[in-house]
PyMOL Python script that loads the backbone (N, CA, C, O; Angstrom):
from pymol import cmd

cmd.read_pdbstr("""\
ATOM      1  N   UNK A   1      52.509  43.036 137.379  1.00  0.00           N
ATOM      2  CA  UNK A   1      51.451  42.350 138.073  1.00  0.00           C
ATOM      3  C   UNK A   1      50.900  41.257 137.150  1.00  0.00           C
ATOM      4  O   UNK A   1      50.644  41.484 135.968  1.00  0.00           O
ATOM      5  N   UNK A   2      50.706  39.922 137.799  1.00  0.00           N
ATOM      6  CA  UNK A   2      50.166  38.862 136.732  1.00  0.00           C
ATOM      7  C   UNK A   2      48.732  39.402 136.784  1.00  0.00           C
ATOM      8  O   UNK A   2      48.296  40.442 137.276  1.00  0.00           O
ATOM      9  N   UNK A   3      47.943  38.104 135.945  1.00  0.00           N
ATOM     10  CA  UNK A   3      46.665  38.116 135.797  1.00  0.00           C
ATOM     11  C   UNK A   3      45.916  37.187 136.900  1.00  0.00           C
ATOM     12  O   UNK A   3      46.452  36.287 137.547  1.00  0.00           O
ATOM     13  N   UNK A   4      44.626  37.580 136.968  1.00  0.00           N
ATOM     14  CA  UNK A   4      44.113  37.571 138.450  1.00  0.00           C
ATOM     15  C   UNK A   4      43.734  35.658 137.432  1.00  0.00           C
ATOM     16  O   UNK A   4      43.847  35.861 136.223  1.00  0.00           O
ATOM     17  N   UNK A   5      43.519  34.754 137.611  1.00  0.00           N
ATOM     18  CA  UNK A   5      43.215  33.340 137.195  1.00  0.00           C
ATOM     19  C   UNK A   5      42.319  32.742 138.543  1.00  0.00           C
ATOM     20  O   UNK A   5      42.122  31.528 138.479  1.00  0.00           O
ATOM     21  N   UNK A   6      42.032  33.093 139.156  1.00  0.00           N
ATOM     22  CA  UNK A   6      41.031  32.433 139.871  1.00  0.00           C
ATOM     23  C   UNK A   6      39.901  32.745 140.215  1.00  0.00           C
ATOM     24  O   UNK A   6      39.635  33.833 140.727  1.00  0.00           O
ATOM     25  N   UNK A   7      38.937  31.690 139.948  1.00  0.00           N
ATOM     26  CA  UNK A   7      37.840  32.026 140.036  1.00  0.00           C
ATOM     27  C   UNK A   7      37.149  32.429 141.587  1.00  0.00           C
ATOM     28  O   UNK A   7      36.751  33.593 141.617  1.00  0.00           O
ATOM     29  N   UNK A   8      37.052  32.053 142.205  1.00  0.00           N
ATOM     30  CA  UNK A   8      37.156  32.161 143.534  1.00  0.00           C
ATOM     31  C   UNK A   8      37.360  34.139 144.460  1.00  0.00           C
ATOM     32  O   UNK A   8      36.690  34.777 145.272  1.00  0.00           O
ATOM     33  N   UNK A   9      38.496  34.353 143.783  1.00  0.00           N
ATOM     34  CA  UNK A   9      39.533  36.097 143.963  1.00  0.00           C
ATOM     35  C   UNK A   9      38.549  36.910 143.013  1.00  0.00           C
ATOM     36  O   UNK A   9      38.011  37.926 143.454  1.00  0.00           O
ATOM     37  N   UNK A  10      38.340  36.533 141.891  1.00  0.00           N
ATOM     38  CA  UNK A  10      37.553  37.288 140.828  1.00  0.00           C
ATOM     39  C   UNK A  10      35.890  37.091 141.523  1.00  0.00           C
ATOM     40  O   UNK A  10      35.156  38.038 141.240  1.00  0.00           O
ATOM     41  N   UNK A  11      35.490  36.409 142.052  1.00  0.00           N
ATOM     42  CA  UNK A  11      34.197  36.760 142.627  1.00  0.00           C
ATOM     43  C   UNK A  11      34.530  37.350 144.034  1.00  0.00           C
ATOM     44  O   UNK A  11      33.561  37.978 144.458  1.00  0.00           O
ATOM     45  N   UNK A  12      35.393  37.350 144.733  1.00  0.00           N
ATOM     46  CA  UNK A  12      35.539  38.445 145.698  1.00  0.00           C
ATOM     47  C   UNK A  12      35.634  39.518 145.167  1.00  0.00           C
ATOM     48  O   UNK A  12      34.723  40.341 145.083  1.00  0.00           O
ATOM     49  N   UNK A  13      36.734  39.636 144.750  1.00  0.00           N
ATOM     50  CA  UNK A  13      37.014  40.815 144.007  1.00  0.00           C
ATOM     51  C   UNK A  13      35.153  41.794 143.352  1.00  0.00           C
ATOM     52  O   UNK A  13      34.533  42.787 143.732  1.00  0.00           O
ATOM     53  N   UNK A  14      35.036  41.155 142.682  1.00  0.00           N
ATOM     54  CA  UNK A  14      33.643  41.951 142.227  1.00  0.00           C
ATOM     55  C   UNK A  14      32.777  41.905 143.562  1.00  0.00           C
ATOM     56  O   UNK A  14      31.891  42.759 143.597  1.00  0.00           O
ATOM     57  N   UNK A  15      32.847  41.279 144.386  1.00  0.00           N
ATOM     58  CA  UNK A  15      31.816  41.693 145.479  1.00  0.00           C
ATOM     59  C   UNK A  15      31.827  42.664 146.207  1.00  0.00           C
ATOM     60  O   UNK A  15      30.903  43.331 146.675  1.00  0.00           O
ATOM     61  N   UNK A  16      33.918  42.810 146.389  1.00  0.00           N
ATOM     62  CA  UNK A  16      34.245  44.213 147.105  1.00  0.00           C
ATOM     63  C   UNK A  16      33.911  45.500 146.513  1.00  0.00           C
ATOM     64  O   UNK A  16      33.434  46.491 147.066  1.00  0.00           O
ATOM     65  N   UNK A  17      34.350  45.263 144.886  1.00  0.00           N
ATOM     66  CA  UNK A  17      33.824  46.562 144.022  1.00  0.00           C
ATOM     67  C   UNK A  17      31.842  46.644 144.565  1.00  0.00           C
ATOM     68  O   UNK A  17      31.542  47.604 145.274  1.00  0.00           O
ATOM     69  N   UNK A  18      31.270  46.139 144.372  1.00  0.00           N
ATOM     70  CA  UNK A  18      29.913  46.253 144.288  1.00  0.00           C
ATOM     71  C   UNK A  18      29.799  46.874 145.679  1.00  0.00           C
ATOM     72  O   UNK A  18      29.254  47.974 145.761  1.00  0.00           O
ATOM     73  N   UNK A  19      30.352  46.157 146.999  1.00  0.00           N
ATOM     74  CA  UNK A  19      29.922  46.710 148.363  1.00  0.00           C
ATOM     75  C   UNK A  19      30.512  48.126 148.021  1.00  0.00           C
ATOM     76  O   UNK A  19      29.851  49.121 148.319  1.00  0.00           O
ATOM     77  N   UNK A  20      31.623  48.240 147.462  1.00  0.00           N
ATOM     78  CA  UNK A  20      32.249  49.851 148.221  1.00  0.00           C
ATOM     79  C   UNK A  20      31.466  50.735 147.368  1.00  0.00           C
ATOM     80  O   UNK A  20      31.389  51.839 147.909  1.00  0.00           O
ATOM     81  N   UNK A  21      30.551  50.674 145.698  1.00  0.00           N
ATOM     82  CA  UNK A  21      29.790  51.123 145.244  1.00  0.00           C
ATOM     83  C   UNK A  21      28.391  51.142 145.767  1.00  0.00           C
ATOM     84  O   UNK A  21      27.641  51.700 144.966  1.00  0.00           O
ATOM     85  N   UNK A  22      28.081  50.921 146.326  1.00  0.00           N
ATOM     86  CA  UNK A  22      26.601  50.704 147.295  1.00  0.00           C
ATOM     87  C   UNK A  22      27.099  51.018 148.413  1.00  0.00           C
ATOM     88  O   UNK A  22      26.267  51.806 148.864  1.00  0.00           O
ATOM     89  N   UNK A  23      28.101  50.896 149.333  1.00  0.00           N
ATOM     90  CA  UNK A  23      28.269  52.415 150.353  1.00  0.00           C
ATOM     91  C   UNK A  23      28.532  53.521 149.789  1.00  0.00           C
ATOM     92  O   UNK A  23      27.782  54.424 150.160  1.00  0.00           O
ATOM     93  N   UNK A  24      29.424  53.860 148.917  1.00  0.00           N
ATOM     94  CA  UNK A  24      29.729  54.937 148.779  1.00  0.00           C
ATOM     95  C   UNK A  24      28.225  55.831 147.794  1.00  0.00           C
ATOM     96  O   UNK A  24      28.213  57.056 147.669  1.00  0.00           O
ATOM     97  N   UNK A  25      27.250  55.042 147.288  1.00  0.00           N
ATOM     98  CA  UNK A  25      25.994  55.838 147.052  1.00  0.00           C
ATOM     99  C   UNK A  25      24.917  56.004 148.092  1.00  0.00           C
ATOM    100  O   UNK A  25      23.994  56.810 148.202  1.00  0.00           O
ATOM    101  N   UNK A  26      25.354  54.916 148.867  1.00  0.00           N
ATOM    102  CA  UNK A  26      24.613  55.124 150.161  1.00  0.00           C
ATOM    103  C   UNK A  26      24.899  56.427 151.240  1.00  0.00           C
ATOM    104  O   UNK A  26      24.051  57.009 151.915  1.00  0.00           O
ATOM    105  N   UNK A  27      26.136  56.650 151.188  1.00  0.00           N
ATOM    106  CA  UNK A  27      26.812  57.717 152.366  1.00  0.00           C
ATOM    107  C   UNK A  27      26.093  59.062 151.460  1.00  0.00           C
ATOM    108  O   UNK A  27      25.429  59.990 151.921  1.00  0.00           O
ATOM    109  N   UNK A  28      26.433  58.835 150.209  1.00  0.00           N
ATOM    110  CA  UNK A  28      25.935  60.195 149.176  1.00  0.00           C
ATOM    111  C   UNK A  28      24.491  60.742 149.747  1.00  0.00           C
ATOM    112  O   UNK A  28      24.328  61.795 150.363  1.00  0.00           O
ATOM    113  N   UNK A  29      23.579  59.870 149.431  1.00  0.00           N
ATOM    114  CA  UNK A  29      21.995  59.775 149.925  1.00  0.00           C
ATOM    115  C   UNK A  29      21.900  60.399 150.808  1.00  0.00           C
ATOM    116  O   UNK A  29      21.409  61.528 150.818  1.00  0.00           O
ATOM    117  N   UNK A  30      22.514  59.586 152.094  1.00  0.00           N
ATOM    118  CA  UNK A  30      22.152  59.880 152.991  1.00  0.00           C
ATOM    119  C   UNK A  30      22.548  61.794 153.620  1.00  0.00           C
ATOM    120  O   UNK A  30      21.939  62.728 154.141  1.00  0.00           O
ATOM    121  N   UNK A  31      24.105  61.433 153.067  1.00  0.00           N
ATOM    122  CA  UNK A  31      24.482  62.981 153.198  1.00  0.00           C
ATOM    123  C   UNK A  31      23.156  64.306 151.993  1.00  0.00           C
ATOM    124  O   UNK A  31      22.728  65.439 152.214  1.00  0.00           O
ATOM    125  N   UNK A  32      22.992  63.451 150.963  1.00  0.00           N
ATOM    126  CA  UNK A  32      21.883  64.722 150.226  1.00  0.00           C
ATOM    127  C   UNK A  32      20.604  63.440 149.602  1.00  0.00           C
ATOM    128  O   UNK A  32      20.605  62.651 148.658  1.00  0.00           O
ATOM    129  N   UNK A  33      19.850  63.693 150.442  1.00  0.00           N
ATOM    130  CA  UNK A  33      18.732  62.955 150.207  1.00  0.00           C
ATOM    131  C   UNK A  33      17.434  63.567 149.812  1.00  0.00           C
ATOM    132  O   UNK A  33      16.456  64.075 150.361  1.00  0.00           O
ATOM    133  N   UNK A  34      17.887  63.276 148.548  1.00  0.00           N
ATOM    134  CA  UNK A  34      17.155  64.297 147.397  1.00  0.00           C
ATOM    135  C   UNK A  34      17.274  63.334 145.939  1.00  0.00           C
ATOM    136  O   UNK A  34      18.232  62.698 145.498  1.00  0.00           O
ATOM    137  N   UNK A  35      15.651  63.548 145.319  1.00  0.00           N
ATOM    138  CA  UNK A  35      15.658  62.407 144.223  1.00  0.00           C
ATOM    139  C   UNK A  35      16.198  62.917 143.178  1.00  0.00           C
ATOM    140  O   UNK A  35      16.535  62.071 142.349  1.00  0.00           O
ATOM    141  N   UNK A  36      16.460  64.266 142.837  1.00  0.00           N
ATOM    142  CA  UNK A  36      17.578  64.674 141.998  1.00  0.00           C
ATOM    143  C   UNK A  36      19.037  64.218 142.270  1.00  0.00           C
ATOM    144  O   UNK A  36      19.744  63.949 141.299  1.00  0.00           O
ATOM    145  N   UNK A  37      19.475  64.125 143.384  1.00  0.00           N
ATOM    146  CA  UNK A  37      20.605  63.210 143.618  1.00  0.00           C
ATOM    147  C   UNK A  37      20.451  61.936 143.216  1.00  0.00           C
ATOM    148  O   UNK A  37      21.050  61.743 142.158  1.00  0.00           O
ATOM    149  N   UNK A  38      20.058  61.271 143.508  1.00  0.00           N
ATOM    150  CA  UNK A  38      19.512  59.879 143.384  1.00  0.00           C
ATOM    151  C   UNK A  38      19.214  59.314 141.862  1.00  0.00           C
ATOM    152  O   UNK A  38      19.351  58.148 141.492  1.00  0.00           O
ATOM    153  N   UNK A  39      18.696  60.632 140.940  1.00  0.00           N
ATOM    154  CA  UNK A  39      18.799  60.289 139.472  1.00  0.00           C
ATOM    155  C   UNK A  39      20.010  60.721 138.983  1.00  0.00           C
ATOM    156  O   UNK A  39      20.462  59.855 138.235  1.00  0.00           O
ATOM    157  N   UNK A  40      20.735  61.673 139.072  1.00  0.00           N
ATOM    158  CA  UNK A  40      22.219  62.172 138.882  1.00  0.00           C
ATOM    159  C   UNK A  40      23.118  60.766 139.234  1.00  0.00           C
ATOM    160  O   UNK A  40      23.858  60.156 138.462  1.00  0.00           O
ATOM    161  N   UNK A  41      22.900  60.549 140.227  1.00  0.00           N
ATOM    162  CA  UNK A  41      23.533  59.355 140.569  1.00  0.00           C
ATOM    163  C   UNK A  41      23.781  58.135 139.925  1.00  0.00           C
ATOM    164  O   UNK A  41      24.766  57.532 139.499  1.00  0.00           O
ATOM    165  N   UNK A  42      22.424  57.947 139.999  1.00  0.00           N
ATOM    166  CA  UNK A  42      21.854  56.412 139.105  1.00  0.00           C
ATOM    167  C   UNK A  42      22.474  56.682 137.828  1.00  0.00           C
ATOM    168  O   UNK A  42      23.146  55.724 137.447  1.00  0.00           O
ATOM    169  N   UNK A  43      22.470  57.916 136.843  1.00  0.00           N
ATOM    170  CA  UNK A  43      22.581  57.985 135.409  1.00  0.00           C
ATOM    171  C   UNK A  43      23.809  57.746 135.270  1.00  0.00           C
ATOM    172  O   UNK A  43      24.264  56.953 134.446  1.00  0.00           O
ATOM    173  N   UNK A  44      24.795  58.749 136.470  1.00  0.00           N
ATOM    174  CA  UNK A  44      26.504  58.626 136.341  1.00  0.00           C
ATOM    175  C   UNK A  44      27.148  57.198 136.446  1.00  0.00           C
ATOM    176  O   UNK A  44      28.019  56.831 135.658  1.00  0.00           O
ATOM    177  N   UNK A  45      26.667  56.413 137.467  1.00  0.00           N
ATOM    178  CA  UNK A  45      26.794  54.795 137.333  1.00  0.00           C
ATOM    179  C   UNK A  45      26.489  54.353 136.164  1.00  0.00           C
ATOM    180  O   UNK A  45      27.427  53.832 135.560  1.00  0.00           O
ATOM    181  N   UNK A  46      25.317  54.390 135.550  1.00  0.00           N
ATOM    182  CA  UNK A  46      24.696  53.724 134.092  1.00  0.00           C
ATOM    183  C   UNK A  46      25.948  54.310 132.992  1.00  0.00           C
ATOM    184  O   UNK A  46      26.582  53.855 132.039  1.00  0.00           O
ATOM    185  N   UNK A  47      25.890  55.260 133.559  1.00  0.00           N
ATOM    186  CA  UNK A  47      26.728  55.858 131.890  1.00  0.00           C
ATOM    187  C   UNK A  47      28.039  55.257 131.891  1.00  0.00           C
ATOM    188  O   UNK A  47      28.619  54.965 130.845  1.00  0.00           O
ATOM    189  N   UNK A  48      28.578  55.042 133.185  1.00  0.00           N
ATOM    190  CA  UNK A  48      30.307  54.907 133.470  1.00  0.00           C
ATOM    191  C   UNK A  48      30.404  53.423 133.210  1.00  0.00           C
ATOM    192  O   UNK A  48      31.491  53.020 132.796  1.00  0.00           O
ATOM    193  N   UNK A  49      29.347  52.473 133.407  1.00  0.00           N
ATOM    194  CA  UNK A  49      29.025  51.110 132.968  1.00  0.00           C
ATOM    195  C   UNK A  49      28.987  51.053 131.777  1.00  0.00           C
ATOM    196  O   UNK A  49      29.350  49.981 131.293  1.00  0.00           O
ATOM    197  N   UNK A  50      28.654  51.882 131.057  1.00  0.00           N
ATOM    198  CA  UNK A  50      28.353  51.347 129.811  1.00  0.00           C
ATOM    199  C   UNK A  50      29.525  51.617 128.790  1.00  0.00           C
ATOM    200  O   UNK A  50      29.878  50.876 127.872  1.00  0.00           O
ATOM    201  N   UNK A  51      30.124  53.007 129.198  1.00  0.00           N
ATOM    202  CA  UNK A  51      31.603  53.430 128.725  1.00  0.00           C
ATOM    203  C   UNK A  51      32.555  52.044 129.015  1.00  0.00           C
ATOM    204  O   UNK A  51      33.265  51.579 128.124  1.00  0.00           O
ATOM    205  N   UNK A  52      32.472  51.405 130.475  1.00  0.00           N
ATOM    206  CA  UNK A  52      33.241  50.417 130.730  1.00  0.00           C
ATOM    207  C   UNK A  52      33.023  49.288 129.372  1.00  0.00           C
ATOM    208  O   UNK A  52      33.874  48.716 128.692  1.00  0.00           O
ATOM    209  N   UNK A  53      31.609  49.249 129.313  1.00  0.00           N
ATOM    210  CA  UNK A  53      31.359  47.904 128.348  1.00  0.00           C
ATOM    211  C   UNK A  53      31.583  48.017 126.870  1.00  0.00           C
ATOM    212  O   UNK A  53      31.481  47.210 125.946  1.00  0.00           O
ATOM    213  N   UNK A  54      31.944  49.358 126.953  1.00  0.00           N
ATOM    214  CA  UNK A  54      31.834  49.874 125.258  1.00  0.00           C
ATOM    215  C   UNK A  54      33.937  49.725 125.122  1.00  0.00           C
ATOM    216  O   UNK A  54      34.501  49.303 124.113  1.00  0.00           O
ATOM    217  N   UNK A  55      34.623  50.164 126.321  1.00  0.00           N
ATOM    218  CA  UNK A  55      35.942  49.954 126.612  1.00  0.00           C
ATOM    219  C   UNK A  55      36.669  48.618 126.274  1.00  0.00           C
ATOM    220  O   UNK A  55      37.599  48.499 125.475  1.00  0.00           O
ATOM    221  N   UNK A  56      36.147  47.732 126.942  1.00  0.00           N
ATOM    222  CA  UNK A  56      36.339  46.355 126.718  1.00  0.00           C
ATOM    223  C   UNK A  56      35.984  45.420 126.132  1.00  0.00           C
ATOM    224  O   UNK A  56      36.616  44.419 125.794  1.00  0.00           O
ATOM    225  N   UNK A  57      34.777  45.741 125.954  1.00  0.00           N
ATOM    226  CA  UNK A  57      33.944  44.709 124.926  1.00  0.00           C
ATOM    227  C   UNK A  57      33.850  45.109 123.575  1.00  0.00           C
ATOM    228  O   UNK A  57      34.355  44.379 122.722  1.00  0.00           O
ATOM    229  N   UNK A  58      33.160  46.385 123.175  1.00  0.00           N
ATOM    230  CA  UNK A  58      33.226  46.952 121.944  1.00  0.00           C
ATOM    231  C   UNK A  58      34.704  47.243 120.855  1.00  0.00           C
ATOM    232  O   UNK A  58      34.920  47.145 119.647  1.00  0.00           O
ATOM    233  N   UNK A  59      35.396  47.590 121.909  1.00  0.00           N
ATOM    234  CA  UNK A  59      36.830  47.762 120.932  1.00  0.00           C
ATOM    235  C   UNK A  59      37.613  46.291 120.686  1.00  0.00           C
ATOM    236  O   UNK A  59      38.545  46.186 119.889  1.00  0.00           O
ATOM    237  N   UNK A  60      37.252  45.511 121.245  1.00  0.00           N
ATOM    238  CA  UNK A  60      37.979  44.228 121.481  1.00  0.00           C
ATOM    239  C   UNK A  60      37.297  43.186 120.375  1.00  0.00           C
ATOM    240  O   UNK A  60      37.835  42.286 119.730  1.00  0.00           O
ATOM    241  N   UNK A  61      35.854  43.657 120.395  1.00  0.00           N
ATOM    242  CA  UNK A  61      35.552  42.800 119.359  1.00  0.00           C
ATOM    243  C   UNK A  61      35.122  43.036 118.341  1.00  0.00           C
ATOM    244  O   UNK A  61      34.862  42.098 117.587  1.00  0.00           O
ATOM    245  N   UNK A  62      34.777  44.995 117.754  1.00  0.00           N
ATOM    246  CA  UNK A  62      34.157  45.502 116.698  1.00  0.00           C
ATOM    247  C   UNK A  62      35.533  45.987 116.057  1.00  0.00           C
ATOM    248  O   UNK A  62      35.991  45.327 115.124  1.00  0.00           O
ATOM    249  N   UNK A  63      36.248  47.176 116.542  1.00  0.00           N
ATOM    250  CA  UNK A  63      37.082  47.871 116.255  1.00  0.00           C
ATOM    251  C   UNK A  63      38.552  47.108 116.133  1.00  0.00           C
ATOM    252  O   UNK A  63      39.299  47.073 115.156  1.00  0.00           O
ATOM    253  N   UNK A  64      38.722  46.511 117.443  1.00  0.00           N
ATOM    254  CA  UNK A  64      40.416  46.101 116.796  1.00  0.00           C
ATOM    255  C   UNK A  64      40.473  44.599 117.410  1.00  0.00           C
ATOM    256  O   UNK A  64      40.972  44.407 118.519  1.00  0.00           O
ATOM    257  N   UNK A  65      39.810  43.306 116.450  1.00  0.00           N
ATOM    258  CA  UNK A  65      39.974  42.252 117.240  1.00  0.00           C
ATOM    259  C   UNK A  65      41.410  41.738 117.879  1.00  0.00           C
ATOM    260  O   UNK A  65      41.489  41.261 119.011  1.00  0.00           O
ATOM    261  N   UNK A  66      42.231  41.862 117.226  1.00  0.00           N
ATOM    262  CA  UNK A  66      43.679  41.418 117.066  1.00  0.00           C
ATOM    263  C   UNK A  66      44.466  42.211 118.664  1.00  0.00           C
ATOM    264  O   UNK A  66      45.532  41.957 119.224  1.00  0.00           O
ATOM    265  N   UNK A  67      43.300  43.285 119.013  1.00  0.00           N
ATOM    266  CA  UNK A  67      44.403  43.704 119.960  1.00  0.00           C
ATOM    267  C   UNK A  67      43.300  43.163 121.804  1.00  0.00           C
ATOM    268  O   UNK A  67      42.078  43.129 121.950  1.00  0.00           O
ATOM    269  N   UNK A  68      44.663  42.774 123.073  1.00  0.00           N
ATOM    270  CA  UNK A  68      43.687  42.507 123.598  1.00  0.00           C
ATOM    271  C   UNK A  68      44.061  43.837 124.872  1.00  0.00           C
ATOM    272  O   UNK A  68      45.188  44.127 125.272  1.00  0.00           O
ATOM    273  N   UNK A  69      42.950  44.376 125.241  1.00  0.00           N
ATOM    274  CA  UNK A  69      43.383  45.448 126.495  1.00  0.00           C
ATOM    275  C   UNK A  69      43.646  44.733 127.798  1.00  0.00           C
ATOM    276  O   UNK A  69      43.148  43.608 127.755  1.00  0.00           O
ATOM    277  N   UNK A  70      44.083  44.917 128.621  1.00  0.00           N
ATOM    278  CA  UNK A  70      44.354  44.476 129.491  1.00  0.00           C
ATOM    279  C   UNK A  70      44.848  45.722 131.043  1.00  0.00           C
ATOM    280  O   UNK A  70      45.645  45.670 131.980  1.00  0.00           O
ATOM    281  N   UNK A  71      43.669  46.851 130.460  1.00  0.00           N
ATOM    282  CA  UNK A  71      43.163  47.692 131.717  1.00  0.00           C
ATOM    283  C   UNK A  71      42.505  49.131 131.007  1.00  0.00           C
ATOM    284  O   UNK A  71      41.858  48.901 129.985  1.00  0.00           O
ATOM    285  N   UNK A  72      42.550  49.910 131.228  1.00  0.00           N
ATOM    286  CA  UNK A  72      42.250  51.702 131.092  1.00  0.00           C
ATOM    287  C   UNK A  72      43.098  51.771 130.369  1.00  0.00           C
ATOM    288  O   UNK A  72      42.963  51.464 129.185  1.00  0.00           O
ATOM    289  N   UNK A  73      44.550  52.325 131.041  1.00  0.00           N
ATOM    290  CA  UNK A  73      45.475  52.634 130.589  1.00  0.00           C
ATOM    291  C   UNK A  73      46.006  52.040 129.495  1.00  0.00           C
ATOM    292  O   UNK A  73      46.651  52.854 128.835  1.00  0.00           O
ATOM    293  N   UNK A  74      45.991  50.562 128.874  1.00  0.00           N
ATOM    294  CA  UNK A  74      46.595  50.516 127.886  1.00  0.00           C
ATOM    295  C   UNK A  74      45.289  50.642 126.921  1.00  0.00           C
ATOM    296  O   UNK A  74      45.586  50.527 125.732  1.00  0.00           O
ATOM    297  N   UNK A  75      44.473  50.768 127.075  1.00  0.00           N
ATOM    298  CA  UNK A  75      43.530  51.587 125.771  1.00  0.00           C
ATOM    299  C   UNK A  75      43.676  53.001 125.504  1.00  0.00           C
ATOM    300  O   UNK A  75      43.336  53.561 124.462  1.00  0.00           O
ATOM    301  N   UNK A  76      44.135  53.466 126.383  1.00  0.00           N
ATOM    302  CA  UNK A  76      44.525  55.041 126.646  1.00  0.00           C
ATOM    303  C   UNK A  76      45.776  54.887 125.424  1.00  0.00           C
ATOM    304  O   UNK A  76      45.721  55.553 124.391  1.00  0.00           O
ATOM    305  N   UNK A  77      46.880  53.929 125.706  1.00  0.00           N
ATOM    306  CA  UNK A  77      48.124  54.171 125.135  1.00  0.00           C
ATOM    307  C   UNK A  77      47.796  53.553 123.948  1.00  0.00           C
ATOM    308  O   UNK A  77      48.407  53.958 122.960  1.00  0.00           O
ATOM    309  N   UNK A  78      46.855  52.531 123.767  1.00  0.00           N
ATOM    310  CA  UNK A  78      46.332  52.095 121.961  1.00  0.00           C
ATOM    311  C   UNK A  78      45.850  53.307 121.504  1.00  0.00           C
ATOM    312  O   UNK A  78      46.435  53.628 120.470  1.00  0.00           O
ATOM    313  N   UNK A  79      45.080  54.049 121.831  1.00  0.00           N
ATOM    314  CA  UNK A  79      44.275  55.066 121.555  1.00  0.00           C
ATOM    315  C   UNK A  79      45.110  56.113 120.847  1.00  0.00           C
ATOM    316  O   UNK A  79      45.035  56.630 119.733  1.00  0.00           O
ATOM    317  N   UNK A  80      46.052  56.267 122.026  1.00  0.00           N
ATOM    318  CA  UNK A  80      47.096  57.338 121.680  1.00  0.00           C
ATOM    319  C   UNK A  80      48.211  57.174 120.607  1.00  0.00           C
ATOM    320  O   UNK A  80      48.755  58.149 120.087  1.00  0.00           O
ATOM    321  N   UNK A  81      48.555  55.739 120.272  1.00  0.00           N
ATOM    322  CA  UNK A  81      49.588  55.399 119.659  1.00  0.00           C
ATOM    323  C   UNK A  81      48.236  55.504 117.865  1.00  0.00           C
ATOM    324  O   UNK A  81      48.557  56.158 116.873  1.00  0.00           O
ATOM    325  N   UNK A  82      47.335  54.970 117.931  1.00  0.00           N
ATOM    326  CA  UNK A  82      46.572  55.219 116.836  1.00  0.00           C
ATOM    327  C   UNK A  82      46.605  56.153 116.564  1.00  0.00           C
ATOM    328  O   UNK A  82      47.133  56.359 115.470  1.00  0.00           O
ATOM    329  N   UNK A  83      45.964  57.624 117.516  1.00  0.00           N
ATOM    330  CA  UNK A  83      45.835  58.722 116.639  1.00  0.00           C
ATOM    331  C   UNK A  83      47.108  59.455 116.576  1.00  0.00           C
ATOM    332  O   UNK A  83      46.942  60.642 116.296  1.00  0.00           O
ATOM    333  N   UNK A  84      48.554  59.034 116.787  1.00  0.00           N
ATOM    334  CA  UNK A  84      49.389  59.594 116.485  1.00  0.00           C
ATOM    335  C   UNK A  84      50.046  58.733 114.844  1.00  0.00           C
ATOM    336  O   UNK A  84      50.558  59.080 113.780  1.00  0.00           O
ATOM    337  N   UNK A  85      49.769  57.918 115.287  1.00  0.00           N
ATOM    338  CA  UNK A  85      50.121  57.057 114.122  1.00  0.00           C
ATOM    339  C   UNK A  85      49.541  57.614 112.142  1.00  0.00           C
ATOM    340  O   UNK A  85      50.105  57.465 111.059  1.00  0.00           O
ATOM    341  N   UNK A  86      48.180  58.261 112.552  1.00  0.00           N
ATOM    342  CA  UNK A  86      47.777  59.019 111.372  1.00  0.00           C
ATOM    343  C   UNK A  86      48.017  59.918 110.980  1.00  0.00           C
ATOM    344  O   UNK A  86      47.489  60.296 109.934  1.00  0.00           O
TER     345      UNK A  86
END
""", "prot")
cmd.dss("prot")
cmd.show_as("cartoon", "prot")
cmd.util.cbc("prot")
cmd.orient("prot")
């Protein structure tokens, strides 16, 4: 698969992620509408954001500049090839 290069696809693209994340916490709610849900919720988004930003941003520019990720999975297989490598 190439790389997505347009600007245009890349702001769809994030708009679809954002709608199907705001239904799919919306259907949650509504199915358990309860503010303990609603903070469980909120925190699991915050946290999974920030893992994302610590994924891509942090390893890319603290830990290993030289290498560039280019999804999950190949940080999974940097990850893995490092700690086998020691």
């Amino acid at each position: 698969m190439r790389d997505l290069q347009s600007p245009r696809s890349m702001w769809v693209k994030v708009i679809l992620f954002l709608a199907i994340g705001l239904i799919a916490s919306a259907l949650i709610l509504v199915e358990l509408p309860e503010w303990r849900i609603f903070l469980l919720l909120a925190l699991a988004i915050w946290a999974f954001c920030r893992a994302y930003y610590f994924a891509f941003y942090v390893l890319e520019r603290y830990i290993d500049p030289s290498f560039r990720f280019s999804g999950l999975f190949s940080i999974l297989r940097y990850l893995w090839k490092r700690r086998s490598g020691k």
